[in-house]
N, C-alpha and C positions, 0 to 999 in steps of 0.2 A: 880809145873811145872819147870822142869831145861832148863839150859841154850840153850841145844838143843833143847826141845821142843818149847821154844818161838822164838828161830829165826828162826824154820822151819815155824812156825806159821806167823809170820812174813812174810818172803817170799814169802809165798805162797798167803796171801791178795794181796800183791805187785803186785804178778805175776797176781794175780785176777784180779785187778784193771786195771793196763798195756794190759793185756789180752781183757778185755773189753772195753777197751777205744781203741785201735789199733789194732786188731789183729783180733777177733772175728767178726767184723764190717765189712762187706762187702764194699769194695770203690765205692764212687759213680758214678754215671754215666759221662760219659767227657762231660764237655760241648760243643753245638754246633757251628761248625765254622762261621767264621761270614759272610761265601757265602754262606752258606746251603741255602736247599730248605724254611725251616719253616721262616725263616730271609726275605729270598724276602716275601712272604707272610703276614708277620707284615710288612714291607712297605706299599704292596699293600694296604694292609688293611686300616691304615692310608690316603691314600689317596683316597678311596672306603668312608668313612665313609661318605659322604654327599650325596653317590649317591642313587636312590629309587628301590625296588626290581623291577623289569625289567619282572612281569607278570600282565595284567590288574586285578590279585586281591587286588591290593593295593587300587586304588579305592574303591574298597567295604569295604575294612577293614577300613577307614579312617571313614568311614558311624561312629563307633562305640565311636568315640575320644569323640563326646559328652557324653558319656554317664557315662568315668571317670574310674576309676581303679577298677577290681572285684576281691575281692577276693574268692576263693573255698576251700575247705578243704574235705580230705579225712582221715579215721581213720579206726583205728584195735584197738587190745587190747594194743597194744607195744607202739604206737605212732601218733600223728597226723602232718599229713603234710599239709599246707597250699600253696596256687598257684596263681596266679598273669596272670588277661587275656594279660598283659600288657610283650610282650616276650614271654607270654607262660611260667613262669619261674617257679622254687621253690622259695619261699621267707619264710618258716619257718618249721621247725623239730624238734617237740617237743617230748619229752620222757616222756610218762607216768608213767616208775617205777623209774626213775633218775634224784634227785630235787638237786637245786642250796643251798647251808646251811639257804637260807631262804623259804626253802620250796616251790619255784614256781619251774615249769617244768623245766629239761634243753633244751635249744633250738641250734639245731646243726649249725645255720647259724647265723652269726652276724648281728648285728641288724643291717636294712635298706639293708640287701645283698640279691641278688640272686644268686641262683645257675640254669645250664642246659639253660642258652640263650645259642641262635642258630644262626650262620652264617651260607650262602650257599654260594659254589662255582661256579660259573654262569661267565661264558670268562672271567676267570683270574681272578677274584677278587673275597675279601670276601662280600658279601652283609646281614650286620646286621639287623637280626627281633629282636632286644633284645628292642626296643624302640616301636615297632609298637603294635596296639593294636589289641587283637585276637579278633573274635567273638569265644563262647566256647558255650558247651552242655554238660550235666553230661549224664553219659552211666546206664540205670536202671537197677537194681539187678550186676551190673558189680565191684561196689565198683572202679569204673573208670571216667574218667573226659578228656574231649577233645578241646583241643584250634585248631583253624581253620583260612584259609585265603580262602577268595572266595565262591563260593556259596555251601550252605548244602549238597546239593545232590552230587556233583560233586567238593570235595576240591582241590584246589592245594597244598596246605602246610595243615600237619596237625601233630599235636603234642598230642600223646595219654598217659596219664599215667594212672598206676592200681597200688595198693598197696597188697602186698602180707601179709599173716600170720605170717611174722615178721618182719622186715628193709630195705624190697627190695621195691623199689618204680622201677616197671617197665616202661620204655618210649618209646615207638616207635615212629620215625619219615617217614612221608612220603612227597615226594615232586614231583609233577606232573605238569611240565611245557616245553611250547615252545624253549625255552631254556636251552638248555642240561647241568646236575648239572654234575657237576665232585668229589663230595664231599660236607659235611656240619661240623663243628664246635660244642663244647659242651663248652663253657664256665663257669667254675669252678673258675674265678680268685677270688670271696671273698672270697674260703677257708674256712674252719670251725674255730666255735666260739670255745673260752676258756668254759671249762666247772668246774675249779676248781679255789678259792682263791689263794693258792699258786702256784706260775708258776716260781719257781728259777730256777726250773730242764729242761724249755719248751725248752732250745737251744740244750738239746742231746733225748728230751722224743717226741719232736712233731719232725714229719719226713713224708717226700712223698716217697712214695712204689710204687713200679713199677714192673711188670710181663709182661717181652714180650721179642722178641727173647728166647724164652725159656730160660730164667734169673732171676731170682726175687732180685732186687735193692733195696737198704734202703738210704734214705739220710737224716742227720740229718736237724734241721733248721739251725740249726751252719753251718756247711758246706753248706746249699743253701745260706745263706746271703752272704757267699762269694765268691760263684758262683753258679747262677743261670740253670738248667738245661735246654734243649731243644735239642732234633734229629730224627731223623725218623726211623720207626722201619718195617722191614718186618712181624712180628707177633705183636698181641699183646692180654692178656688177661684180665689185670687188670690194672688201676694207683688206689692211694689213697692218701688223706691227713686226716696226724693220728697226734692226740693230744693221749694225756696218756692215757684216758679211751674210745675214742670215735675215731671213724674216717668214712670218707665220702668218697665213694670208685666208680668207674663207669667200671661195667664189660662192653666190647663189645659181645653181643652173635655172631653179625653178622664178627665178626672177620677183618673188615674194620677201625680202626684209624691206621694209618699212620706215624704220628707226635704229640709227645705231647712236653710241656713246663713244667717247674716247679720252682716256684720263691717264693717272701715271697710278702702277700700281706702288703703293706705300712700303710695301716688302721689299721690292727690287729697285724701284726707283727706275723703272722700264713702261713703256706704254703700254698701254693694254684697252680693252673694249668691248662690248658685249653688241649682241644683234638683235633685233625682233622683227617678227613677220605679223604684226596685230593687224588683222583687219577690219572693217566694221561689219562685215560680213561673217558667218560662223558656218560650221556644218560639224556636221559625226563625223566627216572621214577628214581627216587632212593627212596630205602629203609633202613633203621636201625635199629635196637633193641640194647636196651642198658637195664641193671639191677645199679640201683642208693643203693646202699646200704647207709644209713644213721641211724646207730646204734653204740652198745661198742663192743670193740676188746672184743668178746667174744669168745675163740679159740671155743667150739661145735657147737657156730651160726654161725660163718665164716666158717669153715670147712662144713657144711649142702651146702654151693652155691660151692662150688668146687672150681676148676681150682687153687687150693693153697691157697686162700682165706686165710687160717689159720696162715699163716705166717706174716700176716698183727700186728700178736701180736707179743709182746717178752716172749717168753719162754725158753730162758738163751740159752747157748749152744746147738747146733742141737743134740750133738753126748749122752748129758745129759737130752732131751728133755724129754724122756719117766721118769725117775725118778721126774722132776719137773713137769708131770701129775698125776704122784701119788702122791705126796704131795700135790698139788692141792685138788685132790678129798678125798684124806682123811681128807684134811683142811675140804673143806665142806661139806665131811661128818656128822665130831663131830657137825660144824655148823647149824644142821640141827637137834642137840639136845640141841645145847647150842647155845645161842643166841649172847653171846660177845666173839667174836674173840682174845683178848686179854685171855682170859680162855682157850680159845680153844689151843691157841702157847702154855701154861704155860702147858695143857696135853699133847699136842705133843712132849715139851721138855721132859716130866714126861715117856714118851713110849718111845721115843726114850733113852733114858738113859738107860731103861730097857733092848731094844733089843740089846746094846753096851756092857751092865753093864759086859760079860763075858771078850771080849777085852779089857775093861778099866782096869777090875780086875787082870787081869793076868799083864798088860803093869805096872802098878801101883805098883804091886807087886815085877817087876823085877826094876822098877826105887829108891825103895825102898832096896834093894837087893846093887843097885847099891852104896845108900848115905853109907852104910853098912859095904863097905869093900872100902871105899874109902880110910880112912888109910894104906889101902894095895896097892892101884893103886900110890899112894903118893910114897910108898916106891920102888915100881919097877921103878915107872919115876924116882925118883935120884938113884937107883943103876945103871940102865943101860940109865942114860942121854947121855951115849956120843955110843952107841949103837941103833940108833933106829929100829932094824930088830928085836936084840933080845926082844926089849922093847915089841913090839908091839906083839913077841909070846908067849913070859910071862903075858901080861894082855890079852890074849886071852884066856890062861889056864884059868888063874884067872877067866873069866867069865863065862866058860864052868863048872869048881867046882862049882861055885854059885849058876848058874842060873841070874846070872846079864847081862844087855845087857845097851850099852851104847845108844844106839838107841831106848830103853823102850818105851819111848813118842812119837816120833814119829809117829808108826801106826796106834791111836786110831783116832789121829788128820789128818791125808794123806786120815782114812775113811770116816772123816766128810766133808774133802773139798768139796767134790760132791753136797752130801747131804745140805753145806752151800752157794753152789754156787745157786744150784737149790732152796734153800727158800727164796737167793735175789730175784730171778728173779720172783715168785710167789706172794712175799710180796709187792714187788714193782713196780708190773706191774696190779697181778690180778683183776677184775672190783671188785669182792666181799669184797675187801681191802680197796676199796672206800670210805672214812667216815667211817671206822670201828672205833669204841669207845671201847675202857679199862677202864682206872678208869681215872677222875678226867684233869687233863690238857692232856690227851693223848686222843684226840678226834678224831685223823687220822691216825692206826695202819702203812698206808701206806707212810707217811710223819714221816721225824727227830723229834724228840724228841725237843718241839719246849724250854724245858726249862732245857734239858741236865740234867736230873735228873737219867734215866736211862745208859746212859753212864759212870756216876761218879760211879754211883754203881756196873757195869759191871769192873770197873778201880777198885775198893776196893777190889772184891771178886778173881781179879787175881793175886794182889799183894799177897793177905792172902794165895794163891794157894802158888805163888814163895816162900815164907817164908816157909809154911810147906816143902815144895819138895825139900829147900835149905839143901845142905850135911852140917854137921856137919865141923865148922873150924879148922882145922890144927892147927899143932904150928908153926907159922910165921918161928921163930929162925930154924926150920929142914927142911924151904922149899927153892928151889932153885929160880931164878927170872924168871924161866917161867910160873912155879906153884904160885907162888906170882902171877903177872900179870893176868895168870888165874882166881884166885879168885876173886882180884880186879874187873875184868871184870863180874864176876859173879852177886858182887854188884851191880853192875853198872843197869846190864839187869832187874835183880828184881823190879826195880825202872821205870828202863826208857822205857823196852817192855808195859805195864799196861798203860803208857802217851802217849808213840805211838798208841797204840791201842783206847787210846780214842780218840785221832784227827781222824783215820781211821775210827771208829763207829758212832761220833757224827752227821754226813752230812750222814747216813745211815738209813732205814726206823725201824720207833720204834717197829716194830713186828718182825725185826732180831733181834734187839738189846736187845730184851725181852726174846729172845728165848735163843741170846748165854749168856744171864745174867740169866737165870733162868739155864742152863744147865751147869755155873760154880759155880752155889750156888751146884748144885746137886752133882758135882765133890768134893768140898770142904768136904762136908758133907759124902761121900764116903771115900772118903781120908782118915778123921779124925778117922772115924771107923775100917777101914784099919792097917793106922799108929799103932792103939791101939790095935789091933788082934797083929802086928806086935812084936810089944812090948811084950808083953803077954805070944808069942810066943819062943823070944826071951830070956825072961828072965827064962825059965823050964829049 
């Protein structure tokens, strides 16, 4: 690899990294001013909290305090959700196929949290059912369950949830009283639990997603700890709070919130956010539908419920999206024959090398071509040092006779960027990446290489690269000091690009770093075979 090819190589990580860190990242939402409507509202609220919902079903629901906290539970094949008569609330979300490294369930809510308490809006203020205790009924054959205030026949409040054939816990709220609602509340503030060991990454990986005004927003947790989100929105079709493989997401079907929030909760140190549907408008009856997704950013299962849903994952650049779904699927494809993923990147490398091997061979060939007649690029740069027009049309001949191209390395590498941007964002995002196992202390294909063993060795195999692809040295005494310099600098890069490269790799997930260290062992051994054709060739 010459000197061009590792600083274009170079650069273009740089440009990756800057790119993705700044560029790529949609800015997040402004925060709310501090007259806004949601602001008085968190006052009011505050000062609401001690008063009693304000329809005679409160009496009857009090009937039930004796009787102490119930829990309910509702399951499918994917997960079971547990429910709390106390608020009507979520209090657990377990995953059936998605275990914690000690083998219990993962649970999407943090312990002792609820999620989906309910405030109503009732003459200006918020009036909290998150403490009251429901009376409840399970719905037969409905795979549904109903918390209630007031008498059976005839609810005032009533809070319905059903679970769907895969993440969607549906909820509908009804509210039927003397005093006219103007809106109701979904409280989301515990946010979702952690669901992995390592969490170094959690300040750019866990993020609240927002879809409304026709916009879809990302913000990192980095960015919310240092300002908090809240403003009012004329549409709205989605918020979410996402950790790396999971997130907890509240579609409105009824197209009614109004205002949300979005902050870190203080317990977890996880995003979290509350909703409201305030209208200026009131009535005795209101209604809502809401879809509570509580499952993994799994782009096919997000995308099945719509309205964008899909984007709640990271699937690298939008305009590269379709290439890092083929990669994906062809990932888990072989996966679906081979069971360790770590084999599975080491054939991808193995194909992909294959379907390149014609542009490598040719680029390889000319940058060979190049080390070749570089006694001769030597000789035109000091005959016409102090001409640089004719210089530059004389080693143009020169390259055109050849077949040498000073640019050789460059192309093979400019086709892979795509290609390696797209298996960051696949390796590093995708659920089936999850706990993926290789060999021996590499037990998380989707996590760094916790003992830097794979990067040392990605560093050896590009030095051995530069060393082969280094042109042959001049005679010092017949070079001029920019041709010296040159060289010098040549040295330099053989050394110090391979040490760059492993500080950029080491904080990178060990099933890239597999991929581009198994795909410079390939190059090397290419090379060598190459070089020796060369030779061969050369010497008839």
């Amino acid at each position: 690899m010459d000197k061009r090819t590792l600083t274009a190589l170079l650069l273009m990580l740089i440009l990756f990294l800057v790119f993705q860190q700044f560029i790529w990242k949609k800015p997040p939402a402004a925060a709310a001013p501090q007259s806004s409507q949601l602001a008085d509202t968190i006052a009011a609220t505050q000062k609401a909290d001690s008063l009693e919902i304000a329809v005679p079903v409160v009496l009857d629901s009090l009937l039930a305090i004796g009787a102490g906290e119930k829990t309910l539970t509702l399951s499918n094949d994917l997960m079971t959700v547990s429910f709390s008569n106390i608020g009507g609330a979520v209090t657990a979300v377990h995953m059936k196929k998605f275990f914690y490294q000690n083998s219990q369930e993962v649970n999407l809510i943090p312990e002792n949290g609820r999620l989906a308490g309910t405030k109503i809006f009732q003459s200006g203020v918020q009036k909290d059912l998150g403490k009251i205790p429901f009376l409840y009924r399970e719905v037969p054959d409905s795979n549904a369950v109903e918390f209630y205030l007031g008498d059976a026949a005839n609810p005032l409040i009533v809070k319905r949830y059903r679970i769907d054939g895969k993440y969607g816990i549906l909820l509908d709220v009804l509210v039927q009283s003397h005093d006219p609602v103007s809106g109701i509340a979904l409280d989301f503030s515990d946010g979702i639990a952690d669901s992995e060991k390592n969490t170094k990454s959690k300040p750019q990986e866990y993020k609240f997603c927002l879809n409304a005004n026709n916009e879809i927003k990302k913000t990192s947790l980095a960015k919310l700890k240092k300002a908090p989100l809240g403003e009012s929105v004329s549409s709205f079709s989605w918020a979410a709070t996402r950790s790396k493989y999971f997130n907890i997401s509240v579609l409105d079907n009824s197209n009614l919130i109004r205002n949300y929030e979005a902050f870190v909760n203080t317990r977890t140190g996880n995003p979290a956010m509350r909703l409201d549907s305030r209208q200026r408008d009131s009535s005795n009856t209101w209604e809502q539908s809401f879809v509570i997704y509580a499952g993994p950013n799994d782009f096919e299962i997000l995308l099945s419920y719509g309205k964008q849903m899909e984007d709640i994952t990271e699937r690298g650049i939008s305009w590269l999206r379709w290439l890092s779904s083929i990669i994906a699927w062809f990932l888990k494809f072989l996966h679906s024959y081979i069971p360790n993923y770590g084999i599975v990147i080491v054939i991808f490398s193995i194909v992909l090398k294959i379907v390149l091997h014609p542009l490598t061979h040719k680029s390889m060939d000319a940058n060979l071509k190049m080390q070749h007649i570089q006694p001769q690029v030597q000789a035109i740069q000091s005959q016409y040092k102090s001409d640089p027009r004719v210089m530059q049309v004389e080693l143009s001949k020169l390259y055109k006779e050849t077949g040498a191209s000073p640019f050789s390395g460059c192309l093979p590498l400019l086709l892979q960027m795509p290609i390696f941007f797209s298996l960051y964002s696949v390796l590093r995002n995708t659920l089936d990446m999850r706990n993926a196992h290789f060999v021996g202390w590499l037990k998380d294909l989707s996590e760094p290489d916790p003992y830097l063993v794979l990067p040392i060795i990605m560093g050896i195999f590009m030095i051995l690269q530069s060393l082969m692809m280094k042109p042959p040295a001049g005679n010092i005494a017949q070079m001029d000091d920019k041709q010296k310099a040159a060289q010098q600098s040549q040295k330099m890069m053989t050394w110090l690009m391979p040490i760059m490269m492993f500080f950029i790799f080491k904080g990178m997930p060990a099933g890239l770093v597999l991929y581009w260290t198994v795909f410079n062992i390939l190059t090397v051994i290419q090379q060598y075979y190459l070089q020796k054709h060369f030779k061969q060739k050369d010497s008839k």
